[in-house]
TORSE-458070 format. One record per residue (C-alpha): residue number from 1; residue in one letter; x, y, z. Coordinates in pm, 1 decimal, always signed. Layout:
% residues N
@nr: NUM; rest: a; c1: X; c2: Y; c3: Z
...
//
This chain:
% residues 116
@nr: 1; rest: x; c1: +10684.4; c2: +7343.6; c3: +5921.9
@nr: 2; rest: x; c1: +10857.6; c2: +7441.7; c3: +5604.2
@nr: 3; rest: x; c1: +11235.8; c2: +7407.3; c3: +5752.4
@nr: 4; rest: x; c1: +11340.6; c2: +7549.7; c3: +5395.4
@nr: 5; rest: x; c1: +11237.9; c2: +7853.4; c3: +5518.0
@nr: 6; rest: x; c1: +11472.5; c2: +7851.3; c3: +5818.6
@nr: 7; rest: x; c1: +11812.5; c2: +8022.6; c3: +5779.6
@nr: 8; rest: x; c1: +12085.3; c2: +7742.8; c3: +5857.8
@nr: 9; rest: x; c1: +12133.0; c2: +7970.2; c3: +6214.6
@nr: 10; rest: x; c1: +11822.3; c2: +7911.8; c3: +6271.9
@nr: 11; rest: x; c1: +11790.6; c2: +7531.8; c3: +6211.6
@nr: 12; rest: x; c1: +12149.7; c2: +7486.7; c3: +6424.9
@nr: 13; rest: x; c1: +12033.5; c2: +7680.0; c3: +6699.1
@nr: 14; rest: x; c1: +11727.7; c2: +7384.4; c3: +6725.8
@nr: 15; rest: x; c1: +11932.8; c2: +7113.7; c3: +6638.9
@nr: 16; rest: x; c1: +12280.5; c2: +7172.1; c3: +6894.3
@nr: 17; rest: x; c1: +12076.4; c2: +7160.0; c3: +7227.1
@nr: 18; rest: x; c1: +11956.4; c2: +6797.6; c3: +7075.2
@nr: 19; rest: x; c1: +12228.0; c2: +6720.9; c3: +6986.6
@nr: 20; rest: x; c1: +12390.3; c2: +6819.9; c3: +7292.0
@nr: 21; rest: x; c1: +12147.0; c2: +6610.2; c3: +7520.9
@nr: 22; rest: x; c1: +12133.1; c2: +6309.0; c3: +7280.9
@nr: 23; rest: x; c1: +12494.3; c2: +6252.0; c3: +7279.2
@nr: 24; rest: x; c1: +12525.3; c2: +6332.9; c3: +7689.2
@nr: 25; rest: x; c1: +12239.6; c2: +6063.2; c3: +7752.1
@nr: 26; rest: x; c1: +12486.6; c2: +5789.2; c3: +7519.7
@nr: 27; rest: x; c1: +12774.0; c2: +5928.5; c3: +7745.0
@nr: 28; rest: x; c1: +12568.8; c2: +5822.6; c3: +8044.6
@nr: 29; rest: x; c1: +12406.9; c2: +5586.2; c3: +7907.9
@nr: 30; rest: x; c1: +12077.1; c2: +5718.0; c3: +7980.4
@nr: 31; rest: x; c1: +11839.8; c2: +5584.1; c3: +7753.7
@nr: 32; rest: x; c1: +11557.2; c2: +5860.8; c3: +7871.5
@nr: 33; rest: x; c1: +11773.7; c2: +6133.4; c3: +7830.4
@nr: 34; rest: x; c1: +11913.9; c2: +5996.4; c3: +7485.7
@nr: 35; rest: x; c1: +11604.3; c2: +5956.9; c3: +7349.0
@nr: 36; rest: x; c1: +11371.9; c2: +6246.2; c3: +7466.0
@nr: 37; rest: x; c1: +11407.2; c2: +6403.7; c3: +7137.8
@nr: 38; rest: x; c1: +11327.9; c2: +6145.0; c3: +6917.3
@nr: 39; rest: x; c1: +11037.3; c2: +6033.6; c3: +6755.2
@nr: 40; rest: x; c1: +10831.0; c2: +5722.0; c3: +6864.9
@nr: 41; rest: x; c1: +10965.2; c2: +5584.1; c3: +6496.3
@nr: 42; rest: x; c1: +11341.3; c2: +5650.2; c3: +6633.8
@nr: 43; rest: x; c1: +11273.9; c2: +5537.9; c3: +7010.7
@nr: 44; rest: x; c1: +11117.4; c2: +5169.1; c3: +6830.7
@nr: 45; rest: x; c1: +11472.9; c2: +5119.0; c3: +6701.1
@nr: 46; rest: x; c1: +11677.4; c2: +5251.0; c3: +6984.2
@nr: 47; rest: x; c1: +11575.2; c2: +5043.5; c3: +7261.7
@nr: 48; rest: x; c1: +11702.4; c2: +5089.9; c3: +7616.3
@nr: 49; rest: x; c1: +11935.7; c2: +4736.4; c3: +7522.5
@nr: 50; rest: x; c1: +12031.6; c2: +4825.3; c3: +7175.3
@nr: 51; rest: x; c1: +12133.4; c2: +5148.7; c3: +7368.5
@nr: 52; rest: x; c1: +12370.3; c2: +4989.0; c3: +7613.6
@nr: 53; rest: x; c1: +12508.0; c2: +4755.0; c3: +7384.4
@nr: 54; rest: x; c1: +12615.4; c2: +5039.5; c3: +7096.3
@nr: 55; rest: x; c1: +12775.5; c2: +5271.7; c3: +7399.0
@nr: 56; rest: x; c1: +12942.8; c2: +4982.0; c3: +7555.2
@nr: 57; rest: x; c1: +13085.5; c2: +4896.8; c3: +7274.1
@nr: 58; rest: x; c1: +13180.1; c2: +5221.6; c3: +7102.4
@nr: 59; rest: x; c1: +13310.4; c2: +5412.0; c3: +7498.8
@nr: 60; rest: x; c1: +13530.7; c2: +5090.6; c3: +7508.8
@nr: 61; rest: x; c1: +13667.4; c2: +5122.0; c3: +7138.1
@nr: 62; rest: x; c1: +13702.8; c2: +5488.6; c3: +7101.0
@nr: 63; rest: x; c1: +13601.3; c2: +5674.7; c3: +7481.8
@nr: 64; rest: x; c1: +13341.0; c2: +5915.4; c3: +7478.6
@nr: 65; rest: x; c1: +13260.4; c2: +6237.3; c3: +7261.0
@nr: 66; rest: x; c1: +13427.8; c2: +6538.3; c3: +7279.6
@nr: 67; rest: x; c1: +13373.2; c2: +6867.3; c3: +7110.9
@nr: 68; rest: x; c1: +13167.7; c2: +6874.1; c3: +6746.2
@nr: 69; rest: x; c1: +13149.9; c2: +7106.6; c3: +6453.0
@nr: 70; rest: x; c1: +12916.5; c2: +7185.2; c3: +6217.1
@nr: 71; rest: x; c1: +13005.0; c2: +7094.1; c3: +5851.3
@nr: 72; rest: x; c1: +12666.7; c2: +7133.1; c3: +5715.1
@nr: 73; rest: x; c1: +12263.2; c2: +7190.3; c3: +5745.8
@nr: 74; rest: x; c1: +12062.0; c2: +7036.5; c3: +5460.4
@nr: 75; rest: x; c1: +11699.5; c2: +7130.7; c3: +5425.1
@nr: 76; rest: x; c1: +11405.0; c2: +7032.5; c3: +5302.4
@nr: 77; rest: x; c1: +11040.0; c2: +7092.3; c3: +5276.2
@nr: 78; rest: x; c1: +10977.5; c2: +6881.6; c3: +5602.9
@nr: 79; rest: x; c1: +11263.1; c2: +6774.8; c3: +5752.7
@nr: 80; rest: x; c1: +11649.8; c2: +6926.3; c3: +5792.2
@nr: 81; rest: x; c1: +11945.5; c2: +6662.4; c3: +5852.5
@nr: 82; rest: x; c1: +12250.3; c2: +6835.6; c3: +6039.4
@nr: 83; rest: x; c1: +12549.9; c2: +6699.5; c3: +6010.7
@nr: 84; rest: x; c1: +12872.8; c2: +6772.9; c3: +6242.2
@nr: 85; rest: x; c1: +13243.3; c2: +6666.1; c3: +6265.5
@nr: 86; rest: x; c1: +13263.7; c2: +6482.6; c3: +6588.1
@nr: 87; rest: x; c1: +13579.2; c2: +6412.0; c3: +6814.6
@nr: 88; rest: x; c1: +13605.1; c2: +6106.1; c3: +7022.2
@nr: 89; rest: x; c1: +13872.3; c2: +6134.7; c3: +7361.0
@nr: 90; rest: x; c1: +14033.1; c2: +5772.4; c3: +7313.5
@nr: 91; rest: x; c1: +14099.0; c2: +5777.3; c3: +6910.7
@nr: 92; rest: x; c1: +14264.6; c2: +6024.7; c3: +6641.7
@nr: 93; rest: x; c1: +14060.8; c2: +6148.4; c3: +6401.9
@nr: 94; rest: x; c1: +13699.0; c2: +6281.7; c3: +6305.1
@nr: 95; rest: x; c1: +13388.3; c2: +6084.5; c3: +6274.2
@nr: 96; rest: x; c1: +13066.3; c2: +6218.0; c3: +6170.8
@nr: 97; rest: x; c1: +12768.4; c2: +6281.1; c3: +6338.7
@nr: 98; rest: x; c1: +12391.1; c2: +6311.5; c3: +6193.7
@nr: 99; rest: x; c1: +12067.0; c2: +6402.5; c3: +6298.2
@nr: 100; rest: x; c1: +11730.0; c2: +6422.0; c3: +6106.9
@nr: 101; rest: x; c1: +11490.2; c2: +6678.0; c3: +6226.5
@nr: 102; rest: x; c1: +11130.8; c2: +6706.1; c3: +6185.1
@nr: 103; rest: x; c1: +10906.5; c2: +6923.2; c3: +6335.9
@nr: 104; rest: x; c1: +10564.0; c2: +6697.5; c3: +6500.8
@nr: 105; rest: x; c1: +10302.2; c2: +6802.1; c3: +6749.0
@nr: 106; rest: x; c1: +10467.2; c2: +7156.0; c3: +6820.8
@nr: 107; rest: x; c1: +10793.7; c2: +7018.0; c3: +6888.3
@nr: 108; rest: x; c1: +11129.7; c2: +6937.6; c3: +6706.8
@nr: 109; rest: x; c1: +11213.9; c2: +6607.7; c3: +6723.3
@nr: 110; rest: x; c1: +11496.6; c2: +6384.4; c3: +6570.5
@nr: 111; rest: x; c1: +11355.5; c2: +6098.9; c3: +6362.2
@nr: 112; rest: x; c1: +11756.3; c2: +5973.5; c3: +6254.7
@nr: 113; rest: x; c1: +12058.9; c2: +6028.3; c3: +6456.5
@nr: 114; rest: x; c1: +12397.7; c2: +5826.6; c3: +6377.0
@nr: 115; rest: x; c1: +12761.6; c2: +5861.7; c3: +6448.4
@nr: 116; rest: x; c1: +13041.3; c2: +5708.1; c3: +6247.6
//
C-alpha cells in the first residue's frame, strides 16, 4: 500500500473510525477495544496496565475527550500519520492527537497513537 497515492479524504476517512474507537476504548478503559487497531508492535507497549494507569491518570487531570479536528494528514510511501486538534471536557485548551497508519495483512492498522 502506497498511502501517497491516497487523497488526504481518503486517508481520513480510514483513519477517523480508528480514531474514533481508539479514543472510546481509553474513555472506557477498554483495553480490547483501544487496541483492536493496533499493531502487535503497538499492543507490546500498550499493555492492559500501562492502559489503566495513563487513563486514570489523564480522566482525573483533564476528564475525557471531546470533539477533534483534523489539522493535518502526512503521507508517505508506507505509512500516513494523522494528526488532529483534540478537546478534553475538564481543561481549556487544545491538545494534539496522533496516529500512525500502516496498512498489514489487508487491514489498516495504527502502529503509533499519542495524545498531548
Amino acid at each position: 500500500m502506497d498511502f501517497q497515492v491516497l487523497s488526504e479524504q481518503e486517508i481520513l476517512e480510514i483513519a477517523t473510525p480508528i480514531m474514533d474507537n481508539l479514543m472510546q476504548g481509553s474513555t472506557e478503559i477498554d483495553h480490547a477495544k483501544h487496541v483492536q487497531d493496533f499493531t502487535d508492535r503497538a499492543k507490546a507497549i500498550v499493555t492492559k496496565e500501562h492502559l489503566e494507569w495513563v487513563c486514570a491518570k489523564y480522566q482525573a487531570e483533564k476528564g475525557h475527550w471531546e470533539k477533534r479536528e483534523p489539522i493535518a494528514v502526512l503521507r508517505r510511501p508506507d505509512s500516513a500519520a494523522v494528526i488532529w486538534k483534540q478537546y478534553c471536557s475538564n481543561v481549556e485548551g487544545e491538545y494534539v492527537a496522533e496516529i500512525v497508519l500502516v496498512y498489514l495483512d489487508g487491514r489498516f492498522l495504527v502502529d503509533h497513537a499519542m495524545v498531548f
